[in-house]
C-alpha positions, 0 to 999 in steps of 0.5 A: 502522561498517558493518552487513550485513543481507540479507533482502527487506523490500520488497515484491515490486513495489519498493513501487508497485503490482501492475501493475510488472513483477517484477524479480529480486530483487539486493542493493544497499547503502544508508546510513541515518544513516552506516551501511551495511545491504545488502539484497536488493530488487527495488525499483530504485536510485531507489525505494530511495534515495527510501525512504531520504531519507524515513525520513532526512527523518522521523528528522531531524524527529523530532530536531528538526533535530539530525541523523539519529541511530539513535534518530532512525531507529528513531523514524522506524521507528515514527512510519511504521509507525504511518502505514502501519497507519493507511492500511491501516484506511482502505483496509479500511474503504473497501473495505468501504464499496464492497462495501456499496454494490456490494451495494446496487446489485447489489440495485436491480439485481435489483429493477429486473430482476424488474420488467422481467420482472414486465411482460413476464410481464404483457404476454404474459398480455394477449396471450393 
């Protein structure tokens, strides 16, 4: 059985980060659990089909190694998104946790330099 779907559902840069170059976007097949899904990407051949294997590998896993069904797939689906929501609340909260501390020390910063300017104010008054 064959099924046809079209629709960007990788990011733009093919999953890796924002420095990639941007490809134009090209529809290519891919088989997952012996069906045939054509989708528009413009994530590469290689990055497509090491996407695929992993969410083979995690709905093999979630059948306890019976074979890659399409309740295994869309276990898989849910198992990753539930990953994926996970690691972005850690980058959230780890970019809060550094505009805290870049707060702070942009904080100390100033102090530091307000100091600085409090003697040289101090040492033009003794000058006088």
């Amino acid at each position: 059985m064959s099924e046809s779907r079209e629709g960007d559902g990788l990011p733009a840069n093919g999953g890796r980060g924002s420095a990639e170059t941007k490809r134009d976007s090209e529809v290519q097949v891919i088989v997952v659990a012996g069906r045939k899904f054509s989708v528009r990407t413009t994530a590469s051949e290689e990055h497509l089909a090491a996407l695929v294997e992993a969410v083979e590998e995690r709905a093999l896993k979630a059948s306890g190694g019976r074979g890659v069904s399409m309740e295994g797939i869309v276990l898989a689906a849910v198992a990753l998104a539930a990953e994926a929501e996970e690691q972005r609340e850690r980058v959230d909260r780890i970019a809060r946790l550094a505009g805290d501390g870049l707060r702070d020390l942009l904080a100390r910063v100033e102090d530091a330099l307000g100091q600085v300017e409090a003697v040289d104010d101090d040492a033009v008054e003794d000058d006088d």
